[in-house]
VOGU-3710 file (C-alpha; in Angstrom, 3 decimals, decimal comma):
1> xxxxxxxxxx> 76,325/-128,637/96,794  76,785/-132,468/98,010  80,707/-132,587/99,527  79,804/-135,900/101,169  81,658/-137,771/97,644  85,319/-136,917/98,384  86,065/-137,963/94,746  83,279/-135,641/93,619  85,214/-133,315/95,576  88,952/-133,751/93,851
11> xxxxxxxxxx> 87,197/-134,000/90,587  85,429/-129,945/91,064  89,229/-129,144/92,000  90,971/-130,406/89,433  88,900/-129,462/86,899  87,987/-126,225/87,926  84,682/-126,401/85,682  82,120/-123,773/85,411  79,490/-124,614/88,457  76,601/-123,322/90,737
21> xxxxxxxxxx> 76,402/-122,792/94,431  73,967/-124,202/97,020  71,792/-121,247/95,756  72,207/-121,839/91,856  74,378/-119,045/91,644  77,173/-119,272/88,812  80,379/-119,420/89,977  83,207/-118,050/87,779  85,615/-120,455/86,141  89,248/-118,309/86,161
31> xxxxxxxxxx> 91,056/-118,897/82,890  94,861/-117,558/84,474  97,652/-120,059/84,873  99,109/-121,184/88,308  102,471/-119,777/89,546  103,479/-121,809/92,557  106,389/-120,833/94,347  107,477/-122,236/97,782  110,745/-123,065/99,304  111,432/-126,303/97,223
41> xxxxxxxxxx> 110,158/-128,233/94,355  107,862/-130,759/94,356  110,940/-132,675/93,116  114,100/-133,641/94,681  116,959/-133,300/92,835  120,438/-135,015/94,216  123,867/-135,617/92,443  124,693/-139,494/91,447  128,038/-140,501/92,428  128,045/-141,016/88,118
51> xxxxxxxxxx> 127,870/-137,080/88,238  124,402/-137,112/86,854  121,145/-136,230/88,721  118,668/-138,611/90,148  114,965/-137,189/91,009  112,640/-138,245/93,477  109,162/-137,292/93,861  108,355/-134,944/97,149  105,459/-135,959/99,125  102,755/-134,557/101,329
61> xxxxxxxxxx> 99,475/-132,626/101,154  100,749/-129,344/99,125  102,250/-131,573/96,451  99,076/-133,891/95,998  96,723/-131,102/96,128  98,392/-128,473/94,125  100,068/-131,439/91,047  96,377/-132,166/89,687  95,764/-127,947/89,110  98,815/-127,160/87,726
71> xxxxxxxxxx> 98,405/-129,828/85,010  94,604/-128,950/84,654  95,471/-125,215/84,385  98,711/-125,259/83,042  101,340/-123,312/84,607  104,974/-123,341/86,791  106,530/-124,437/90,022  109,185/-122,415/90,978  111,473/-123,244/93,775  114,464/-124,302/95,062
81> xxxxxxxxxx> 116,193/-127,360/93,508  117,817/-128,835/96,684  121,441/-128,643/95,119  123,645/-125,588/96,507  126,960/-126,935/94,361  127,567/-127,224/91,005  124,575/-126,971/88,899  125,395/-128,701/85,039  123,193/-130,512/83,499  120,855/-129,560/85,751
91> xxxxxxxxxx> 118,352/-127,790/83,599  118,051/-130,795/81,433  116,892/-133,017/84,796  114,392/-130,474/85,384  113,087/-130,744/81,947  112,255/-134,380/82,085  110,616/-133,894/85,365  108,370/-131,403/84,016  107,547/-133,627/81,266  106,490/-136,394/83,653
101> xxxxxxxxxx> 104,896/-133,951/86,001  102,494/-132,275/82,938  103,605/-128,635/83,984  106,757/-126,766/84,074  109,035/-126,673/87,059  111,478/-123,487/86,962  114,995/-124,043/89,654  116,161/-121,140/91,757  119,773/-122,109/92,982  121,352/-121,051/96,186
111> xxxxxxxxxx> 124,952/-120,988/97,402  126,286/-122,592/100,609  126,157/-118,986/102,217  122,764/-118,625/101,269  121,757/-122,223/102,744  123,371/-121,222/106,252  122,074/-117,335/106,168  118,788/-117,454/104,237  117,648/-121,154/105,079  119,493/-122,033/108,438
121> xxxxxxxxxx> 119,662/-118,696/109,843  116,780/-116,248/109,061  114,363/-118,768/107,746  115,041/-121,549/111,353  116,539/-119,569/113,795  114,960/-116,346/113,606  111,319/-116,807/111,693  110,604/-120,099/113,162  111,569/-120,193/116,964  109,795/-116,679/116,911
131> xxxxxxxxxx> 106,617/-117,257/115,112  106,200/-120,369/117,439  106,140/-118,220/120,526  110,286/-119,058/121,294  112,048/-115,882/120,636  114,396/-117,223/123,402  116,223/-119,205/120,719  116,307/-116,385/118,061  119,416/-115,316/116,816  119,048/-112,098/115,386
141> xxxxxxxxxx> 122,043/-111,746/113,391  122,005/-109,055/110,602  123,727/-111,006/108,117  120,479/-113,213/107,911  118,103/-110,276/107,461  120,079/-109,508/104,240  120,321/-113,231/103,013  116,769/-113,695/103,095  116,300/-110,207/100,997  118,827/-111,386/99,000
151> xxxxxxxxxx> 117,146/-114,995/98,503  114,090/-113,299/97,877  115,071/-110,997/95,276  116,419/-113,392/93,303  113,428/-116,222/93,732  111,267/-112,251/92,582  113,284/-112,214/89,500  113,034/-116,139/88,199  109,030/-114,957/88,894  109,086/-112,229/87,448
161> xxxxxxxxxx> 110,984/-113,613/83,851  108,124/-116,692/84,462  104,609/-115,401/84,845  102,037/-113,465/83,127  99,896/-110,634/83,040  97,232/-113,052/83,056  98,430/-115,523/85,706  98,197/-115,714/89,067  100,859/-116,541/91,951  100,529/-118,737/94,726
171> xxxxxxxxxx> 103,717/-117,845/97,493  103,864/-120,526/100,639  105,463/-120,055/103,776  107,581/-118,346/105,895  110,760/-118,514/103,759  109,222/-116,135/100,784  107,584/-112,983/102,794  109,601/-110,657/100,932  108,559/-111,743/97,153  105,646/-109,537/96,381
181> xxxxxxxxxx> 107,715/-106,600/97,542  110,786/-107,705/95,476  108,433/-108,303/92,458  106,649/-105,305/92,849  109,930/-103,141/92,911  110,672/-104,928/89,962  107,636/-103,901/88,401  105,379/-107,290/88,637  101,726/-106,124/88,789  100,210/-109,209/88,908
191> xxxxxxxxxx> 97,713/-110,385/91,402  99,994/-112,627/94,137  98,755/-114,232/96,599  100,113/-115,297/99,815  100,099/-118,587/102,492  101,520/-118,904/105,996  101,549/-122,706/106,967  102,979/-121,639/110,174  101,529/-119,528/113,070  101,737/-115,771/113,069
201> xxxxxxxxxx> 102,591/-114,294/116,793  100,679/-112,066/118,986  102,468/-108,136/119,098  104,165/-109,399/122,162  106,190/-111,438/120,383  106,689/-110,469/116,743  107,910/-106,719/117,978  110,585/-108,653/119,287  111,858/-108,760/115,178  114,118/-105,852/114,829
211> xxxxxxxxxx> 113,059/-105,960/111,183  109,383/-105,969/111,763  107,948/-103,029/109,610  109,542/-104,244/106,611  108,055/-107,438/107,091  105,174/-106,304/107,796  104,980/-103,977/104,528  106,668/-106,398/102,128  103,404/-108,714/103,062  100,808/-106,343/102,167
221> xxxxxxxxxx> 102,346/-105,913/99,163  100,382/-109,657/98,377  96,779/-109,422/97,036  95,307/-112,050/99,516  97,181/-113,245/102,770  96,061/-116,242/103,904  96,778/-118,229/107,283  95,518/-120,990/109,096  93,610/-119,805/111,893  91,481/-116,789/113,035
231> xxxxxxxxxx> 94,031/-115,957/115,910  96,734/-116,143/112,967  94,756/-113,662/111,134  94,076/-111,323/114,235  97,256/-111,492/115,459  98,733/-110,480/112,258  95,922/-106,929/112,023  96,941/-106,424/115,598  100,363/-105,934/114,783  99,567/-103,913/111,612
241> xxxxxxxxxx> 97,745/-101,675/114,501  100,383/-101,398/116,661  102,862/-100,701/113,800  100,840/-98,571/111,449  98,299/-96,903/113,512  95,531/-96,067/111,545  94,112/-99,212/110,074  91,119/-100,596/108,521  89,147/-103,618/108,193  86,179/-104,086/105,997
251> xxxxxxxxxx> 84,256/-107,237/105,596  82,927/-110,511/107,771  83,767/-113,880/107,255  86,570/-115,762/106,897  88,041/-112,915/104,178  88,785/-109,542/104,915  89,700/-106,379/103,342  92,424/-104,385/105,565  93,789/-101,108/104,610  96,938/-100,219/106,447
261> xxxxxxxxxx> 98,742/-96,690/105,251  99,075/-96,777/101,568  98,348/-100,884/101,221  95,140/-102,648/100,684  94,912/-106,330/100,839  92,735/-109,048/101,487  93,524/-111,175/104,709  91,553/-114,590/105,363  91,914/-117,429/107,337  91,761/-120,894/105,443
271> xxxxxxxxxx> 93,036/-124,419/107,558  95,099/-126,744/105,655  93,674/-130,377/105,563  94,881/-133,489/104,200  93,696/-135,982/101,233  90,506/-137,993/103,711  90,379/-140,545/100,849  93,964/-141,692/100,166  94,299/-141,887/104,243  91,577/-143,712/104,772
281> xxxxxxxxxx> 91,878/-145,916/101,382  95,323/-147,285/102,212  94,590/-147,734/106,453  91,727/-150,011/105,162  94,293/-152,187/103,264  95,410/-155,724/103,592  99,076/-154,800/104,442  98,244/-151,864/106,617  95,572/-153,688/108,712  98,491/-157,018/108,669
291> xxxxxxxxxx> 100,972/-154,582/110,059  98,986/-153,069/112,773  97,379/-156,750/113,559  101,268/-157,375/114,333  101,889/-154,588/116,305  98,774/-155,923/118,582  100,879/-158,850/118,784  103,819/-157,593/120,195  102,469/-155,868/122,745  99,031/-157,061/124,004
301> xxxxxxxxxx> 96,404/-157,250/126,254  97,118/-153,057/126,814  96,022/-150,259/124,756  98,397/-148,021/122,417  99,324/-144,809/122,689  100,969/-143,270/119,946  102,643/-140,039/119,540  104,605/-138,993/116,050  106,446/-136,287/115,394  109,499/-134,378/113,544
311> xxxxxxxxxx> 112,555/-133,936/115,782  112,025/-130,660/116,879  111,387/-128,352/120,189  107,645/-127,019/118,829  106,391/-130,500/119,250  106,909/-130,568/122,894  107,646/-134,156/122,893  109,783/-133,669/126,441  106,476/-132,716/128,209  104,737/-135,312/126,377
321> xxxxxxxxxx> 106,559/-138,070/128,285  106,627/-136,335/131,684  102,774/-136,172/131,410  102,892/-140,018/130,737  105,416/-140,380/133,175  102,439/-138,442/135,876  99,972/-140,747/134,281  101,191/-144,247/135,655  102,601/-142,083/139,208  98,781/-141,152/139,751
331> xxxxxxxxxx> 96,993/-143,666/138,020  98,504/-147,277/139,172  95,889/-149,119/136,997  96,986/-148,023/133,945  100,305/-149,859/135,045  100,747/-152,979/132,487  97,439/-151,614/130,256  99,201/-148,903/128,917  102,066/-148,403/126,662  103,165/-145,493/124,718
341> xxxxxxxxxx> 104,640/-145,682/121,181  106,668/-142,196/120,634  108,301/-141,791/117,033  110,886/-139,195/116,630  111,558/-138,815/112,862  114,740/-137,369/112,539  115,573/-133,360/111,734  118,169/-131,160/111,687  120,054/-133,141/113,867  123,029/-131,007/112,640
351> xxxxxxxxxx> 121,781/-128,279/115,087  123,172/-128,143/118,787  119,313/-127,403/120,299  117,905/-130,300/118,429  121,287/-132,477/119,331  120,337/-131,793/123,166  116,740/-132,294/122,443  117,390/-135,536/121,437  119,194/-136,552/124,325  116,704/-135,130/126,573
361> xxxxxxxxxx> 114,153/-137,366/125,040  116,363/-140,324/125,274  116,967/-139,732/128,921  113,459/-139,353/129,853  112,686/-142,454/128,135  115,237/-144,434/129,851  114,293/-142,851/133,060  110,189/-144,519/132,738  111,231/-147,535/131,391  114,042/-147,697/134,465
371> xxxxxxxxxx> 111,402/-147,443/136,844  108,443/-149,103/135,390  109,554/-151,715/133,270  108,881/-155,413/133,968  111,299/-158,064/133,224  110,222/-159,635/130,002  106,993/-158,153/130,140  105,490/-154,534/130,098  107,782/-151,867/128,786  105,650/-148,083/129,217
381> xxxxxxxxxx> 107,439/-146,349/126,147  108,299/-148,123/123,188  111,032/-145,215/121,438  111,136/-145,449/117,471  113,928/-143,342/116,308  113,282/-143,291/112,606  111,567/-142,124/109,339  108,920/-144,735/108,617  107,666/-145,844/105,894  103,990/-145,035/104,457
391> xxxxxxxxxx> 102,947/-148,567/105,148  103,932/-148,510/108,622  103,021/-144,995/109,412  99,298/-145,705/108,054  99,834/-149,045/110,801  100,791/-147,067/113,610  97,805/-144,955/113,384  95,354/-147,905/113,047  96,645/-149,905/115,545  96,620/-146,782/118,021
401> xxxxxxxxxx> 93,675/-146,456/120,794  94,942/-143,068/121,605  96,935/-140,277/119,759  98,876/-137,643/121,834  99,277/-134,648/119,180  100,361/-132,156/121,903  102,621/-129,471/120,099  103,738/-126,235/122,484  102,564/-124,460/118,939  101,727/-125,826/115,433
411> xxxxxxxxxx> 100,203/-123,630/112,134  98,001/-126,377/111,840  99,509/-129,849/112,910  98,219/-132,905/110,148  99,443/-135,971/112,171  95,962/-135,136/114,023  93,945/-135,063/110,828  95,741/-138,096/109,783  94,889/-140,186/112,839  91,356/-139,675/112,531
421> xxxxxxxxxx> 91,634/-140,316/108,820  93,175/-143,325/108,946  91,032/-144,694/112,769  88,192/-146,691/110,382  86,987/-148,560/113,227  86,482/-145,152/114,927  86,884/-146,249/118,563  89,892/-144,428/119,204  90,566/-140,804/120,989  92,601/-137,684/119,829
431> xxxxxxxxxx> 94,144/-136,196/122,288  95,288/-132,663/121,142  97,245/-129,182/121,940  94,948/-126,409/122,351  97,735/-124,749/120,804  97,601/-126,632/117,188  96,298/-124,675/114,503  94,029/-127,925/114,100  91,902/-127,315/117,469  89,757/-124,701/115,996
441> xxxxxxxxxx> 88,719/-127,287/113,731  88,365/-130,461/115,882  87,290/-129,158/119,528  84,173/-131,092/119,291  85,523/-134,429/119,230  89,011/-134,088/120,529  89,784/-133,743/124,395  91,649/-130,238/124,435  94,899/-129,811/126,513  97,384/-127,377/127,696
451> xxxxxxxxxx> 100,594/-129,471/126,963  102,346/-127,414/129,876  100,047/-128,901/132,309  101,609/-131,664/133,206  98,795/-133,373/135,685  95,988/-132,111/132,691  97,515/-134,152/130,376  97,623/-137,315/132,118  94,225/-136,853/133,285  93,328/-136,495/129,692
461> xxxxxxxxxx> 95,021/-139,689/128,966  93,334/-141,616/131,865  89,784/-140,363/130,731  90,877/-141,496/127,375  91,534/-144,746/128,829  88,270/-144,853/130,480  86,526/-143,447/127,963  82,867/-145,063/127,347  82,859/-146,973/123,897  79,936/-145,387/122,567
471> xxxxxxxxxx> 81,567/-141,555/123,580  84,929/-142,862/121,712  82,815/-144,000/118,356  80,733/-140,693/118,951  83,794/-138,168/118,913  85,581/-139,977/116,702  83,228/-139,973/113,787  82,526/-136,177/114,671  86,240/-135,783/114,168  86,604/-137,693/110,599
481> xxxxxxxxxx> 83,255/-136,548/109,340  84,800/-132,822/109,719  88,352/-133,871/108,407  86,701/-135,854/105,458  84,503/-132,697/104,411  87,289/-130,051/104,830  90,351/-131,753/102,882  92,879/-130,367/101,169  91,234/-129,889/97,969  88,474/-127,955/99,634
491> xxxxxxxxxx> 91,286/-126,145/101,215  92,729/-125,153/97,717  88,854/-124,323/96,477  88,584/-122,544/99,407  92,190/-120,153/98,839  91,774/-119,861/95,122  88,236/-119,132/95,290  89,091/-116,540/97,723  91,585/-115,076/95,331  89,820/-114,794/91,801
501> xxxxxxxxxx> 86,457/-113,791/93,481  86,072/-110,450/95,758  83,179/-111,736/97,936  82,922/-114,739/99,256  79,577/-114,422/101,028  77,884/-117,006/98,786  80,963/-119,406/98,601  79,383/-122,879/99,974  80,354/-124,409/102,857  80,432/-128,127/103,919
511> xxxxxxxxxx> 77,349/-129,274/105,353  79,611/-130,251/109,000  81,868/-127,893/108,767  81,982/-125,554/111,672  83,483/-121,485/111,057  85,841/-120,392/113,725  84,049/-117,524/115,245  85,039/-114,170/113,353  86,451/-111,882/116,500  85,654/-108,201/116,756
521> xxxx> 88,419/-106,171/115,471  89,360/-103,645/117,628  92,361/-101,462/117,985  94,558/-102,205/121,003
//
């Protein structure tokens, strides 16, 4: 099968035709509906000052790639509308979105307690420090444990009063483990399925979760599991191991069959991409190459740097700039070639640890530019404190020689993807986290660090600096020929395939793409 025509490729997925593999084999065309459910809608919807409701479109890489499917298949959305107050006229909001959208979208509402126990608490201060390897800043508080059931039950019964016996469910992310369980108690037998977009910890860390087995059990109650990586998916049989004791696994590849007690389910490991050919479209555009031309301008004769980035202690943005900071201490020629463009997009600034975070970014900045900094000249770290547009997002990444994508822990991280997407001139380097979900992928063109050493990371950035032109066009196309082949629509072929067919042996892979080596399963 030829994937090198990424609109080729977003035409098989949103049609969802009848087709043969590489090998002529027919592959079968599934005839259920789509039942999406994630945290929130694909829509945003926000009280006028009028009283009314307003609606803006959501964005990113689940919302392009899944919109085209539900409209092909026909089908639901079901999530959370955004609004925790009073919800008239709502319904009637939600209709004409649906109408625009070509599918239906189906509202779960949730309470102000809910918000701070379900969303705030369990969801980001117990679920997401933990999974990321923090359990330091966990707050296991028992009221959240029984907010997120609670959450869950109800988003179970809008599902259940939605779907099907022919359809099948999609569930994303961290905030929904407990809906197959829910739905099943309810009496929901049809086939769910299951993505983490986050990581999933070693045993180490997610026995620290005092509710742990009934995590564990209400997510085998799913028909297919799917995460991003093949640690994510060992990790998560290791603790199945260490919890259940006698468990199985059947199958190679990047599906397979465990049976734990009285569960059987299907666990695979399938890495989220991004859409190559809307990237790299709008980077190649008159205003986007104007914009970065005019960054140039600001600050030139040096190369660019760039790091980007949600507000947020995962991203490791602190030991980002104390690497830099080690960078022009050991390296004195990069002095006055070298600036660094760090965007902090704003998040949950509400929340004391990101508050402090903030300020601890701030003061590190201040600190560099303090003792580097010429007088109407060179400033090291140029600080952008702000969302950013799409225009001048796509212009930062252009104009960018290197990209430091150095997360302490990411599911996947798609700023890297992104970069490479959008580096058409493909002299550029990626420097990346060995601890992104995205490394597996792009080890072969990326230069891999541990963003705790301080000293490797500016070492990385100096070779970056140094770097050959020929080795920076060499990785770089290695890097955006693999991103370009394994999108976001092959990433939904890839998940959907995985859950209407029970082998995947003769599912076709890109001609570049590269498997993460499928580990030996054994107990521990």
């Amino acid at each position: 099968m030829n994937r090198d025509s990424n609109k080729d490729h977003k035409h098989r997925h949103e049609t969802y035709a009848a087709k043969s593999d590489s090998r002529g084999k027919p592959m079968k065309r599934s005839k259920e509906r789509l039942i999406v459910v994630s945290n929130r809608l694909p829509y945003v919807f926000a009280r006028t000052p009028e009283g009314g409701w307003k609606t803006e479109g959501g964005s990113g890489g689940l919302v392009s790639a899944l919109v085209p499917v539900l409209r092909d298949r026909g089908g639901t959305w079901l999530g959370w509308t955004g609004s925790s107050g009073d919800g008239t006229g709502l319904d009637q909001a939600m209709a004409q979105a649906s109408e625009q959208l070509g599918f239906n979208l189906r509202g779960v509402q949730l309470d102000a307690a809910d918000v701070d126990n379900f969303y705030h608490g369990f969801s980001n201060e117990v679920i997401w420090p933990l999974f990321h390897d923090l359990p330091s800043l966990c707050v296991f508080d028992p009221k959240y444990w029984h907010s997120y059931k609670e959450v869950n039950r109800r988003f179970a019964e809008a599902l259940v009063e939605e779907c099907g016996k022919a359809d099948f469910v999609w569930v994303h992310d961290y905030h929904l483990m407990n809906v197959a369980a829910e739905a099943r108690s309810l009496g929901c037998k049809v086939r769910m399925g299951f993505f983490l977009h986050i990581p999933f910890p070693p045993p180490d860390i997610f026995f620290k979760l005092p509710w742990r087995s009934s995590l564990l059990h209400a997510l085998l109650r799913f028909d297919l599991i799917g995460f991003q990586t093949v640690r994510d998916r060992r990790n998560f049989i290791q603790c199945l191991r260490l919890s259940e004791g006698q468990v199985t696994v059947q199958g190679k590849g990047n599906v397979v069959t465990v049976t734990a007690g009285a569960y059987t389910t299907r666990v695979g490991n399938f890495p989220i991409s991004i859409d190559y050919g809307n990237f790299a479209r709008q980077a190649a555009s008159a205003e986007v190459a104007a914009r970065a031309d005019e960054l140039h301008r600001l600050l030139p004769n040096r190369k660019l740097v760039l790091g980007i980035d949600r507000l947020d202690y995962t991203k490791g943005i602190p030991h980002r700039l104390r690497a830099f900071r080690d960078a022009l201490d050991r390296y004195p020629e990069l002095r006055e070639r070298l600036s660094l463009i760090q965007v902090v997009v704003p998040s949950r600034v509400d929340i004391p640890e990101y508050h402090s975070l903030k300020i601890e970014i701030e003061q590190l900045v201040g600190e560099i530019n303090g003792k580097y900094m010429r007088p109407g000249g060179w400033v090291p770290v140029w600080y952008v404190y702000s969302s950013l547009s799409r225009s001048d997002l796509l212009a930062y990444y252009r104009a960018a020689h290197i990209a430091l994508v150095t997360p302490l822990k990411d599911g996947m991280n798609l700023v890297a993807k992104e970069y490479c997407a959008c580096s058409i001139e493909e002299e550029c380097v990626l420097i990346l986290s060995e601890f992104a979900g995205a490394a597996a992928q792009l080890q072969r063109g990326a230069l891999l660090v541990n963003p705790h050493d301080m000293e490797g990371v500016a070492d990385a950035i100096y070779r970056a600096y140094t770097m050959s032109d020929d080795e920076r066009r060499n990785r770089m196309r290695r890097l955006r020929r693999g991103v370009r082949e394994c999108d976001i629509f092959w990433w939904v072929d890839t998940y959907l395939q995985a859950a209407i067919e029970r082998d995947l042996s003769d599912y076709p892979q890109p001609q570049n793409y590269v498997p993460e080596p499928t580990p030996d399963y054994v107990p521990i």
